[in-house]
HTML snippet that shows the backbone in 3Dmol.js (N, CA, C, O; Angstrom):
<script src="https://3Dmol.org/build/3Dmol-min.js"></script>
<div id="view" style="width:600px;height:400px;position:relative"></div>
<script>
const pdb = `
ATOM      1  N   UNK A   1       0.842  -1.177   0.000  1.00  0.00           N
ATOM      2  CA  UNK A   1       0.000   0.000   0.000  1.00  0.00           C
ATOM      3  C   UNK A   1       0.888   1.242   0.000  1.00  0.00           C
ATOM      4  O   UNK A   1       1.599   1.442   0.985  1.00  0.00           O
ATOM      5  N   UNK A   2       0.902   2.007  -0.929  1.00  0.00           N
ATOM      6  CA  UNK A   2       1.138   3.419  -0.847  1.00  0.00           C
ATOM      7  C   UNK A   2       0.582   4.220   0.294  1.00  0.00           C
ATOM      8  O   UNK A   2      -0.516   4.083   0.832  1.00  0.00           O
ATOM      9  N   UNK A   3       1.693   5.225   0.612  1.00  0.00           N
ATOM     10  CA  UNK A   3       1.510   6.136   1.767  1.00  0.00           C
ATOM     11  C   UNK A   3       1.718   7.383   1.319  1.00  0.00           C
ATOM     12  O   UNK A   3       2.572   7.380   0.433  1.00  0.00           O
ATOM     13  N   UNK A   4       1.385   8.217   1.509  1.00  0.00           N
ATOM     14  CA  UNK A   4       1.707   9.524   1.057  1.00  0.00           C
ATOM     15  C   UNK A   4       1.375  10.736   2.732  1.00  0.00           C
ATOM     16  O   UNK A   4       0.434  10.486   3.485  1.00  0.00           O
ATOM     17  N   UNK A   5       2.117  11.659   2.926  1.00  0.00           N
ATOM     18  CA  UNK A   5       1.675  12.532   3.347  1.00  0.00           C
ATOM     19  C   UNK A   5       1.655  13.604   3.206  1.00  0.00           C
ATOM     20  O   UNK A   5       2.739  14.186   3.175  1.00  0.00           O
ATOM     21  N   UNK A   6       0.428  14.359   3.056  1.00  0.00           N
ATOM     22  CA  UNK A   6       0.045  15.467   2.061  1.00  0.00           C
ATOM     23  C   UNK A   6       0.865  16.861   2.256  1.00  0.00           C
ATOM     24  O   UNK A   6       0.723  17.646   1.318  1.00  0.00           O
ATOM     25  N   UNK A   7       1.326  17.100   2.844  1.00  0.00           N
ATOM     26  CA  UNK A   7       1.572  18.453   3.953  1.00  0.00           C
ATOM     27  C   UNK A   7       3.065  18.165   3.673  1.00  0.00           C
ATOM     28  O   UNK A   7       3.795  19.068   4.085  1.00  0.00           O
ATOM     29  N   UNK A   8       3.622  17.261   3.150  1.00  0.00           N
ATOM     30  CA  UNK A   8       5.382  17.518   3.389  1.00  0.00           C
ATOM     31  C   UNK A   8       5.826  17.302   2.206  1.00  0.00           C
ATOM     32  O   UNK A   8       5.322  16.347   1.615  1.00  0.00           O
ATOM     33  N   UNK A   9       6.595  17.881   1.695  1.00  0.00           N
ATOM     34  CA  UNK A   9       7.194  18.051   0.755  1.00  0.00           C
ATOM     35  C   UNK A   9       8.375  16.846  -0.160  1.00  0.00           C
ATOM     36  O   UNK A   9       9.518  16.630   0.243  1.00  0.00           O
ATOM     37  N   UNK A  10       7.923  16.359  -1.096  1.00  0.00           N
ATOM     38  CA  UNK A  10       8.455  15.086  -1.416  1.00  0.00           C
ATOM     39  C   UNK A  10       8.406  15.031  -2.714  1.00  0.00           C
ATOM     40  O   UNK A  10       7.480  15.448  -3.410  1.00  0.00           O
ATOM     41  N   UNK A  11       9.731  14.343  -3.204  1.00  0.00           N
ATOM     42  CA  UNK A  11       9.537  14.301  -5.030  1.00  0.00           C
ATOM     43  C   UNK A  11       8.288  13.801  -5.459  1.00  0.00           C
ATOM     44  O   UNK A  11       7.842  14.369  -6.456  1.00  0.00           O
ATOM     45  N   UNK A  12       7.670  12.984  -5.028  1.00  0.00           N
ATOM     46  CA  UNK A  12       6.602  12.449  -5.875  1.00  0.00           C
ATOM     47  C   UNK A  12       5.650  13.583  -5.846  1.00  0.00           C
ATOM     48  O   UNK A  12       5.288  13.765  -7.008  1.00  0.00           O
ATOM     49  N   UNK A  13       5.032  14.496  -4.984  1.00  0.00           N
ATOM     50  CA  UNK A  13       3.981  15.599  -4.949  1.00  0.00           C
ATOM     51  C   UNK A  13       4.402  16.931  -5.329  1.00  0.00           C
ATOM     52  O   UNK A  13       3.550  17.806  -5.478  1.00  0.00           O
ATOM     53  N   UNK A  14       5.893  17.221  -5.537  1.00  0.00           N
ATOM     54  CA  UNK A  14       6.102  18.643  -5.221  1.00  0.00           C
ATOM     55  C   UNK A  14       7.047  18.966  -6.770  1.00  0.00           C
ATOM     56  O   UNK A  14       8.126  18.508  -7.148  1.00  0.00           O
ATOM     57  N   UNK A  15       6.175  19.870  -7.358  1.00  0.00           N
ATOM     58  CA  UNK A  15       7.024  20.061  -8.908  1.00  0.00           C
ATOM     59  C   UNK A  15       7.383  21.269  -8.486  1.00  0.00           C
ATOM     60  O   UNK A  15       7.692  21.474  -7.312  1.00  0.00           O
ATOM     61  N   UNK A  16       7.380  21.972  -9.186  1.00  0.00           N
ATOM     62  CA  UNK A  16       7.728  23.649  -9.534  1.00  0.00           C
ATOM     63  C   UNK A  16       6.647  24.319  -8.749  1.00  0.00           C
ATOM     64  O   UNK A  16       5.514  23.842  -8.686  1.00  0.00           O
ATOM     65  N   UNK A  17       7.014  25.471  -8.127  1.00  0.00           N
ATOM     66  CA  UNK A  17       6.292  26.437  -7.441  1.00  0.00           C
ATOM     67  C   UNK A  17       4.785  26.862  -8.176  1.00  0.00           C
ATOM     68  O   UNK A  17       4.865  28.087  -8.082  1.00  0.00           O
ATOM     69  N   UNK A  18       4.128  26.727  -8.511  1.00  0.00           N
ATOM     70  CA  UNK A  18       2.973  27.228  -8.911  1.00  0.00           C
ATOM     71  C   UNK A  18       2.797  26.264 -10.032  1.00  0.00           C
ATOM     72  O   UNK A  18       2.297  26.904 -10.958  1.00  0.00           O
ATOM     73  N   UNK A  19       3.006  24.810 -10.439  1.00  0.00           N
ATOM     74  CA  UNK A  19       2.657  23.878 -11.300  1.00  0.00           C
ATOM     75  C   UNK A  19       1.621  23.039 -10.839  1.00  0.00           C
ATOM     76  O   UNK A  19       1.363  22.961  -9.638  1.00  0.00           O
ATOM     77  N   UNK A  20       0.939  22.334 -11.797  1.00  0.00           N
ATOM     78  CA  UNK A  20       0.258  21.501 -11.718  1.00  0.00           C
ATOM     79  C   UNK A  20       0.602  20.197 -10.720  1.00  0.00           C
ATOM     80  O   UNK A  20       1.701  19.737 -10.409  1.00  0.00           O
ATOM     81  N   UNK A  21      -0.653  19.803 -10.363  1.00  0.00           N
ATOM     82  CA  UNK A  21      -0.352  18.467  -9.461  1.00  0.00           C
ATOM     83  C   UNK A  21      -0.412  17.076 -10.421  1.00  0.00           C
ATOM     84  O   UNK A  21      -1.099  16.883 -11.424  1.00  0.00           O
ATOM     85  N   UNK A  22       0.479  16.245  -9.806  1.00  0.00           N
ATOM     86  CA  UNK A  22       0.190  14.486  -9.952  1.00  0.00           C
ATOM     87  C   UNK A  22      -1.034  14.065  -9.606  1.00  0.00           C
ATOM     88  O   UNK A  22      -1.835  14.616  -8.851  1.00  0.00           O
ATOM     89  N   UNK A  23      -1.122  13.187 -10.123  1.00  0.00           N
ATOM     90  CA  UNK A  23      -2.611  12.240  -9.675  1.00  0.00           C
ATOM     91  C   UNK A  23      -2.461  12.115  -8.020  1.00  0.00           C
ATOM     92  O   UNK A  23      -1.422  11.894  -7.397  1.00  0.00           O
ATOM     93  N   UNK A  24      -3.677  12.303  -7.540  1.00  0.00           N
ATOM     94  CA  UNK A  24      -4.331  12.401  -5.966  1.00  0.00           C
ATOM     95  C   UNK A  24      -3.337  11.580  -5.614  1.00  0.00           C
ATOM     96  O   UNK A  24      -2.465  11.437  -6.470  1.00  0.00           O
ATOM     97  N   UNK A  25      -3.153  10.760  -4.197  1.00  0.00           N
ATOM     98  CA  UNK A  25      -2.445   9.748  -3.698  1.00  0.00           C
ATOM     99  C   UNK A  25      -3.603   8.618  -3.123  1.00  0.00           C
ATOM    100  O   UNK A  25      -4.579   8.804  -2.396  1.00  0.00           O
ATOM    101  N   UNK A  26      -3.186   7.630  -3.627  1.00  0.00           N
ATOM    102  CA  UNK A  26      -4.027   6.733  -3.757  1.00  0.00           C
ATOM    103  C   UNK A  26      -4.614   6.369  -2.115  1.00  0.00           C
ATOM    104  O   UNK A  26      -4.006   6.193  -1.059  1.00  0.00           O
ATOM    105  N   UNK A  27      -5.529   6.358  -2.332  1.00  0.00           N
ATOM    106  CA  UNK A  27      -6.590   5.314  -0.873  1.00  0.00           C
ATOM    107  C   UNK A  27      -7.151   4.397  -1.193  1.00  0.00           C
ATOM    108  O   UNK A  27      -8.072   4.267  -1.998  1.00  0.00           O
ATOM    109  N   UNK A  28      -6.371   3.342  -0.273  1.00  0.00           N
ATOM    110  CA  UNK A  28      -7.710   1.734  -0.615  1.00  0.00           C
ATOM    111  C   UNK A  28      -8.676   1.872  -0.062  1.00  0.00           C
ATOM    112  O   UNK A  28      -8.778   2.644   0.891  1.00  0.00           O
ATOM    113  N   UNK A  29      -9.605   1.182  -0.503  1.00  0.00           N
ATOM    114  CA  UNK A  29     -11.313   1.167  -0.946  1.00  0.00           C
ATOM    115  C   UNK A  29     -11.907   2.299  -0.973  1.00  0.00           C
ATOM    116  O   UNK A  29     -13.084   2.427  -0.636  1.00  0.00           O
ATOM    117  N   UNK A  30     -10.962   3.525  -1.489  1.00  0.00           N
ATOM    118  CA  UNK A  30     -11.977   4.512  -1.863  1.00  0.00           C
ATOM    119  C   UNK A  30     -12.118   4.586  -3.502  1.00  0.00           C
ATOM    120  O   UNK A  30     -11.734   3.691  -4.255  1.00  0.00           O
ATOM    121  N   UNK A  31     -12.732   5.801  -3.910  1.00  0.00           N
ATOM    122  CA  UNK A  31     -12.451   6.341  -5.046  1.00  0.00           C
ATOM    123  C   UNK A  31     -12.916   7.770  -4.742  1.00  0.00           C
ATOM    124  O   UNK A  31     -13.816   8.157  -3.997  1.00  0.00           O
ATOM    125  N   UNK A  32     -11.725   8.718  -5.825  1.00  0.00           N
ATOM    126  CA  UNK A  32     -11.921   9.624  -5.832  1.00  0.00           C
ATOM    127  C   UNK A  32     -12.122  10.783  -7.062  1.00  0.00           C
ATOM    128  O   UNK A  32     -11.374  10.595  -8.022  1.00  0.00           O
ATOM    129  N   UNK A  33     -12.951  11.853  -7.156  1.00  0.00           N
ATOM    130  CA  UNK A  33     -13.643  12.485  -7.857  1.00  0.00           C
ATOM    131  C   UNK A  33     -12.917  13.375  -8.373  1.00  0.00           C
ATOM    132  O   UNK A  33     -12.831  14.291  -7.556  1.00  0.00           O
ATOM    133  N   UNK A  34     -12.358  13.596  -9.274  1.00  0.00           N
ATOM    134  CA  UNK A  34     -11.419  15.091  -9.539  1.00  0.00           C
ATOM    135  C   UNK A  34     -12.522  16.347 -10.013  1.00  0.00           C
ATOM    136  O   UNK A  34     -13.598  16.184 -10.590  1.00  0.00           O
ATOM    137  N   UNK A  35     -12.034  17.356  -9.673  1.00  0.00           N
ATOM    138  CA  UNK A  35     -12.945  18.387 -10.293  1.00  0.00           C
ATOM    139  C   UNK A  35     -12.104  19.548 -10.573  1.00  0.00           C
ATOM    140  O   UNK A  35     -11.730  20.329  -9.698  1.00  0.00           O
ATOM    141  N   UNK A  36     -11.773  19.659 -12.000  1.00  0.00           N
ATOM    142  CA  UNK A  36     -10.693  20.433 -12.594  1.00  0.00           C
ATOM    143  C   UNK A  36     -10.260  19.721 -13.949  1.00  0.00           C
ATOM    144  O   UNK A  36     -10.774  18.639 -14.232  1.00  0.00           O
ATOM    145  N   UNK A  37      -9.517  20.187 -14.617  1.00  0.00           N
ATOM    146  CA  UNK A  37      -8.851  20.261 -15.200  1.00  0.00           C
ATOM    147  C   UNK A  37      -7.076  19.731 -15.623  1.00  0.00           C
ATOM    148  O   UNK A  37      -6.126  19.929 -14.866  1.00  0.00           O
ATOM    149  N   UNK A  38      -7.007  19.248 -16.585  1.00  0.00           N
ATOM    150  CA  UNK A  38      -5.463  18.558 -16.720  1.00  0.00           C
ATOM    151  C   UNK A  38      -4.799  19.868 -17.671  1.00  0.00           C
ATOM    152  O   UNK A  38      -5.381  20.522 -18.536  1.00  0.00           O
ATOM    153  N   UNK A  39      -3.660  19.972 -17.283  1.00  0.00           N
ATOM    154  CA  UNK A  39      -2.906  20.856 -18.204  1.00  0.00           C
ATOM    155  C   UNK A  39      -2.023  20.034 -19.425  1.00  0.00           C
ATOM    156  O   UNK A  39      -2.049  18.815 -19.592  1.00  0.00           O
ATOM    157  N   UNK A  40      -1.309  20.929 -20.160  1.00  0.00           N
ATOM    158  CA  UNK A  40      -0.648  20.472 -21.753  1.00  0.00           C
ATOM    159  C   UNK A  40       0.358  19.447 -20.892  1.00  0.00           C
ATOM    160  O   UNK A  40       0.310  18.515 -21.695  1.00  0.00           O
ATOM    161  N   UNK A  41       1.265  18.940 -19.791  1.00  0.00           N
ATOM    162  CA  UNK A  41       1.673  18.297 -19.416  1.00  0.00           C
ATOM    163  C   UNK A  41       0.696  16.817 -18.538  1.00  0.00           C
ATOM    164  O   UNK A  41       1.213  15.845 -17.985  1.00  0.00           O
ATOM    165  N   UNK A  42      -0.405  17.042 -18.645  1.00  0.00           N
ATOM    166  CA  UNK A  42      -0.860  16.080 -17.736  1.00  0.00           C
ATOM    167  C   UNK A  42      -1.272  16.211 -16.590  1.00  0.00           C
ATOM    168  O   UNK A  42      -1.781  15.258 -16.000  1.00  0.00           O
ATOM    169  N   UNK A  43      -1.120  17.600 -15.945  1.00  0.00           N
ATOM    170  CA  UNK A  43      -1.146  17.472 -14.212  1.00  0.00           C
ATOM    171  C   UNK A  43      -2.309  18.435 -14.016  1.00  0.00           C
ATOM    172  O   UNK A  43      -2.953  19.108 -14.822  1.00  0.00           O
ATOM    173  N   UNK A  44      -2.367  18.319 -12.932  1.00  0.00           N
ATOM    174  CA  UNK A  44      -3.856  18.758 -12.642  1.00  0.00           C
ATOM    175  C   UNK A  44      -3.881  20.230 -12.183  1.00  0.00           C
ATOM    176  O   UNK A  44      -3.179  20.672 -11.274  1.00  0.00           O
ATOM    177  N   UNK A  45      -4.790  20.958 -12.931  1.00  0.00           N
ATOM    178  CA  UNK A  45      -4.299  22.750 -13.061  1.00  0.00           C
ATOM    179  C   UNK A  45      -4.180  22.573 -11.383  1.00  0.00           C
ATOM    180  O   UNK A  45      -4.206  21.522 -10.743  1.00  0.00           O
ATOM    181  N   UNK A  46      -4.036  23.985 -10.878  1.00  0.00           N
ATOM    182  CA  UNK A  46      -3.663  24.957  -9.437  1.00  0.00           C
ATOM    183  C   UNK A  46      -5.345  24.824  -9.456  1.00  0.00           C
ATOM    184  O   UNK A  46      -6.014  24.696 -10.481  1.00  0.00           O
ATOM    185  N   UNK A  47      -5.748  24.871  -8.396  1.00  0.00           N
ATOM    186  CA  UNK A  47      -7.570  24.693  -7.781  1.00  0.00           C
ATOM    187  C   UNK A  47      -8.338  23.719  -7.879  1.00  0.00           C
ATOM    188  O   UNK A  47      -9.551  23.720  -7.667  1.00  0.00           O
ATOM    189  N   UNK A  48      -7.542  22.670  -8.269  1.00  0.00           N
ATOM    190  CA  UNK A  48      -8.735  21.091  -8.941  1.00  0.00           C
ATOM    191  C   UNK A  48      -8.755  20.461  -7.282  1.00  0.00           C
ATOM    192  O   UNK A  48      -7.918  20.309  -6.391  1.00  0.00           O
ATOM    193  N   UNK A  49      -9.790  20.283  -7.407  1.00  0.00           N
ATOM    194  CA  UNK A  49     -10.409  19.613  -5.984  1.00  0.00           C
ATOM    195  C   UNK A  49      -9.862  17.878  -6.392  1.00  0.00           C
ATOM    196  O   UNK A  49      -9.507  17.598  -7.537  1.00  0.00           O
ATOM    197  N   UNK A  50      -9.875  16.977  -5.405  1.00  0.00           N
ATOM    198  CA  UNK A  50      -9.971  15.880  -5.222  1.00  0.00           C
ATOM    199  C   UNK A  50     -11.075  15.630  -4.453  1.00  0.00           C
ATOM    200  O   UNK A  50     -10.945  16.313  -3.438  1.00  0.00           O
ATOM    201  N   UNK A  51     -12.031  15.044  -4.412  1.00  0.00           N
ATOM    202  CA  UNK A  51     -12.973  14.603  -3.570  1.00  0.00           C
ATOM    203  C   UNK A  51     -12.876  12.877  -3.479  1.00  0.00           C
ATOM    204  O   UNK A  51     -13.063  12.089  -4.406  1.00  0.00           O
ATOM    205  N   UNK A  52     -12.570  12.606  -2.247  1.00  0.00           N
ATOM    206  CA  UNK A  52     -12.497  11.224  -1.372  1.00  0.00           C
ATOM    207  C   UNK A  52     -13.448  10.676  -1.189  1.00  0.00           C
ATOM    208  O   UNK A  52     -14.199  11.456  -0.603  1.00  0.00           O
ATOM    209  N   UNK A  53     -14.277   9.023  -1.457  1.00  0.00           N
ATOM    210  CA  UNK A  53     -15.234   8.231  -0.704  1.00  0.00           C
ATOM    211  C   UNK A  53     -14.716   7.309  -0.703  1.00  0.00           C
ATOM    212  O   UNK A  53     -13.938   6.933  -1.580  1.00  0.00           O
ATOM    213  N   UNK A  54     -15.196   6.388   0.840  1.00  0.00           N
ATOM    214  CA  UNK A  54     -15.233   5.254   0.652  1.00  0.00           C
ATOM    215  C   UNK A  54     -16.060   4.290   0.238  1.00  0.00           C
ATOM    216  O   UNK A  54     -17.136   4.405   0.825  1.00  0.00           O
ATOM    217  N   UNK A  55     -16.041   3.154  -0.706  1.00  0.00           N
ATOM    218  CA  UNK A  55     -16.792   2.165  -0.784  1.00  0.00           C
ATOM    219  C   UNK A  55     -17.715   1.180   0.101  1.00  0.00           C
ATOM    220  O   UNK A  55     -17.220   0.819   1.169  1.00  0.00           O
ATOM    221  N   UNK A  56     -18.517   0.884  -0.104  1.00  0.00           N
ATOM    222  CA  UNK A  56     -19.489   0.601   0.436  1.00  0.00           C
ATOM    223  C   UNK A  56     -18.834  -0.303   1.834  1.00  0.00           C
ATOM    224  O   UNK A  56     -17.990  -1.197   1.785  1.00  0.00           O
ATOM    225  N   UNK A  57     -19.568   0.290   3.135  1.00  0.00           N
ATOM    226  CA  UNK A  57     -18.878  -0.799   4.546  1.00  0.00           C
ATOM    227  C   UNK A  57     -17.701  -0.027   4.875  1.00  0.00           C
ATOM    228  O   UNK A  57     -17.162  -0.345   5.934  1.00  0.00           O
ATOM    229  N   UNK A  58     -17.196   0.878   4.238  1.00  0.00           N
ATOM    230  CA  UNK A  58     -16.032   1.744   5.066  1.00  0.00           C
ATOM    231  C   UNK A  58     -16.394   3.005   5.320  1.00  0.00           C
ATOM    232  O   UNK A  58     -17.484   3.363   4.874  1.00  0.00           O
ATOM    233  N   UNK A  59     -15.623   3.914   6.047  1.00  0.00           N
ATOM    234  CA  UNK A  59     -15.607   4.849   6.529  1.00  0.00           C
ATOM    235  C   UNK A  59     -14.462   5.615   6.396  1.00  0.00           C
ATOM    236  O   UNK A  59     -13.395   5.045   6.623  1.00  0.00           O
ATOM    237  N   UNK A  60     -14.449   6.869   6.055  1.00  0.00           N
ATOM    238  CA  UNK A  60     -13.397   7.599   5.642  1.00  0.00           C
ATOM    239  C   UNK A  60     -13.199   8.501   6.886  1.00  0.00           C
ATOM    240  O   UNK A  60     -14.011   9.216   7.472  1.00  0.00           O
ATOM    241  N   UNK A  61     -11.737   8.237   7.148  1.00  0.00           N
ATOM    242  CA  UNK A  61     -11.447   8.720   8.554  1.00  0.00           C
ATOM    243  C   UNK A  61     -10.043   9.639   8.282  1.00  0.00           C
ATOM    244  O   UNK A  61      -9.271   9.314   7.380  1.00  0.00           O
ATOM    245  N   UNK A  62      -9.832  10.608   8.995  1.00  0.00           N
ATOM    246  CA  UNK A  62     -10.959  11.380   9.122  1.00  0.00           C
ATOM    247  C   UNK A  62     -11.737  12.006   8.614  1.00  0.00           C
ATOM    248  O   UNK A  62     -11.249  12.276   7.516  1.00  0.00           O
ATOM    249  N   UNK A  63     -12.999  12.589   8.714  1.00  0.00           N
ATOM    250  CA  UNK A  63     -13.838  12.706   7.819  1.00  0.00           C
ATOM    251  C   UNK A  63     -13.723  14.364   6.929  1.00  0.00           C
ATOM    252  O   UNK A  63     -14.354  14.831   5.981  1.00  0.00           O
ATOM    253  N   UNK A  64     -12.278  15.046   8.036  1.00  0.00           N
ATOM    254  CA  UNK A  64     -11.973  16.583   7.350  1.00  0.00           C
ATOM    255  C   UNK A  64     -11.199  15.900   5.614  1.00  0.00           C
ATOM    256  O   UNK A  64     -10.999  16.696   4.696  1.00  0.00           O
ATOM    257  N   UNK A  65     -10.862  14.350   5.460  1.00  0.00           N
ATOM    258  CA  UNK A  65     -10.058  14.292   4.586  1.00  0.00           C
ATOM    259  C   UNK A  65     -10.553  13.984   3.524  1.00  0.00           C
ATOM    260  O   UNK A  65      -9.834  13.523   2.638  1.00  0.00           O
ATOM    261  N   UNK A  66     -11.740  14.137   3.362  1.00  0.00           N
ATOM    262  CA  UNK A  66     -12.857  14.028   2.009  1.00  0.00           C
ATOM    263  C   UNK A  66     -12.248  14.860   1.156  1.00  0.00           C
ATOM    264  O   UNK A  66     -11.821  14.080   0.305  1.00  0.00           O
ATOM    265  N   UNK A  67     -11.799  16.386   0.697  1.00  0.00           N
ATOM    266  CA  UNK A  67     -11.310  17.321   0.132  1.00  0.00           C
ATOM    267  C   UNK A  67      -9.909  17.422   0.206  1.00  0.00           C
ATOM    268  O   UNK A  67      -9.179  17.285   1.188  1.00  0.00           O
ATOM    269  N   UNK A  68      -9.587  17.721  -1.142  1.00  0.00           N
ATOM    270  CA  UNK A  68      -7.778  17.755  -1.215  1.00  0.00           C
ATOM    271  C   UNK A  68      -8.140  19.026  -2.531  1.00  0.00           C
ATOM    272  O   UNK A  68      -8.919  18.859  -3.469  1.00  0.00           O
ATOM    273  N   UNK A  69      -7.264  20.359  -2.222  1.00  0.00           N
ATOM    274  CA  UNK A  69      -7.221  20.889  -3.397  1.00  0.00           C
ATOM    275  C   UNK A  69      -5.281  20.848  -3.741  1.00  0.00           C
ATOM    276  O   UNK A  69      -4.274  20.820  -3.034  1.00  0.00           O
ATOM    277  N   UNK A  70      -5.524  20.862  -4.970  1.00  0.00           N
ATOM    278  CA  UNK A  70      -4.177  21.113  -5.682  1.00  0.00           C
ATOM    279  C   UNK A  70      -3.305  22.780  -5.798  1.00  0.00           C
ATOM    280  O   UNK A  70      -3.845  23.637  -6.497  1.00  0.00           O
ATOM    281  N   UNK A  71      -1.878  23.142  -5.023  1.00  0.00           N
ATOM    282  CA  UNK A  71      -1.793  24.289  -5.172  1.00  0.00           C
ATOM    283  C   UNK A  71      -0.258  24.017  -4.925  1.00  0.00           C
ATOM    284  O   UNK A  71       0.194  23.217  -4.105  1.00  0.00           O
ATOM    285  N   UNK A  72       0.340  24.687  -5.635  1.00  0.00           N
ATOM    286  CA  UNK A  72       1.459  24.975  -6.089  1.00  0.00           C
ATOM    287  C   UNK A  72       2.356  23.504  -6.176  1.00  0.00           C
ATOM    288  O   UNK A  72       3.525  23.459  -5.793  1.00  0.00           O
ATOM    289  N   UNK A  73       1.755  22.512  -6.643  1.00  0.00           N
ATOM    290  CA  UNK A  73       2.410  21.155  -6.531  1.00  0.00           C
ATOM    291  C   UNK A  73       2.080  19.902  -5.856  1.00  0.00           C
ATOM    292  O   UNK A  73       2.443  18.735  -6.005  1.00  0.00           O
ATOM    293  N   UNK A  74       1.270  20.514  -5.058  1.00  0.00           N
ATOM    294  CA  UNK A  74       1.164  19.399  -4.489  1.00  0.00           C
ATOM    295  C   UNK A  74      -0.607  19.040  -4.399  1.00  0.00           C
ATOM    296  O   UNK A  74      -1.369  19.637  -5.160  1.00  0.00           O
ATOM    297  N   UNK A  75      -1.062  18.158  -3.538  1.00  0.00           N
ATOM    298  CA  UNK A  75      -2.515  18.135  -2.783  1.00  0.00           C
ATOM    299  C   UNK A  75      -2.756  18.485  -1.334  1.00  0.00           C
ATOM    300  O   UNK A  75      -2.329  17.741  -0.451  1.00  0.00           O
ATOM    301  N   UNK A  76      -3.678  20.007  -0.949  1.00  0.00           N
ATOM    302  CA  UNK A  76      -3.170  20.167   0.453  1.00  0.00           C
ATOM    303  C   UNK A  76      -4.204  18.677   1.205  1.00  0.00           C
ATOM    304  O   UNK A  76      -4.680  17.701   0.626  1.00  0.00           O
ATOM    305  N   UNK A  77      -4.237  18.993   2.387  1.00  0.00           N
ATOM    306  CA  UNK A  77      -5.259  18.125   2.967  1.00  0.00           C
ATOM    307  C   UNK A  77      -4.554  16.990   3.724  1.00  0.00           C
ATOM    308  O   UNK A  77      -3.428  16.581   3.438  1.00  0.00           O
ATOM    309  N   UNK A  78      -5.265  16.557   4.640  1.00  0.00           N
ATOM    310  CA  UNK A  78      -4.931  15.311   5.398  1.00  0.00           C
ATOM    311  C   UNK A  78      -5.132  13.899   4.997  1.00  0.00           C
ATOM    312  O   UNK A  78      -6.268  13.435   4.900  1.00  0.00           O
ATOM    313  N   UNK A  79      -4.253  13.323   4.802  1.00  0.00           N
ATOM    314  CA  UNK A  79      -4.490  11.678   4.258  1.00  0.00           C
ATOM    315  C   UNK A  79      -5.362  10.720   4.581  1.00  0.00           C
ATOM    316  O   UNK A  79      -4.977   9.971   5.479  1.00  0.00           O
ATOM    317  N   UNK A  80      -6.113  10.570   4.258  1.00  0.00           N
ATOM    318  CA  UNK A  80      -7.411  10.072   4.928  1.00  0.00           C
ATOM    319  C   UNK A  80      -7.208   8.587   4.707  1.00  0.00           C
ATOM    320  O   UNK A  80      -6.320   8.196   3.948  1.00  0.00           O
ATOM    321  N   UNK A  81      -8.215   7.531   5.517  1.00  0.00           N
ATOM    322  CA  UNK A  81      -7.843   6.055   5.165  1.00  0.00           C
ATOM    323  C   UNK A  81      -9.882   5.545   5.378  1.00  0.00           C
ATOM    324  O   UNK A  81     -10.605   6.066   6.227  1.00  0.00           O
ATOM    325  N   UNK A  82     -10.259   4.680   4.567  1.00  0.00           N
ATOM    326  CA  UNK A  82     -11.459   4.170   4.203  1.00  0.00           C
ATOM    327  C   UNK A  82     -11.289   2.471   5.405  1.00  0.00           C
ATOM    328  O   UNK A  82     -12.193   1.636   5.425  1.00  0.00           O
TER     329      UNK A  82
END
`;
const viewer = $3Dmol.createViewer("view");
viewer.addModel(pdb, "pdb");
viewer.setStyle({}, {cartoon: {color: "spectrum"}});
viewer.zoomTo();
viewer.render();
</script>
């Protein structure tokens, strides 16, 4: 299982100061909703929301970690687990 934590700064999340983000960081048994836009490279413009659920029988904890927006590289928000 992949781990990610959102808030610290790490090659895989953190490009160039005001660039687009990588794909969300993955959570088992969720899925998640993008709402935004991909740029001419692939990454997800500056303001694209991620929205978090879990699949049916889980619970997404904590529940502030439903929302991830994308800004200057990375996804802010707390890592949530289903």
């Amino acid at each position: 299982m992949n781990q990610f934590v959102l808030n610290s700064v790490s090659p895989l999340t953190k490009n160039l100061r005001g660039a687009g983000c990588p794909p969300p960081p993955f959570v088992r048994n969720a899925e998640v909703r993008i709402e935004g836009r991909k740029d001419d490279q692939e990454r997800y413009r500056k303001g694209s929301q991620a929205l978090y659920s879990c699949g049916e029988g889980f619970i997404l904890t904590p529940p502030s970690s439903k929302s991830h927006v994308c800004k200057d590289g990375i996804w802010t928000g707390t890592q949530g687990t289903c």
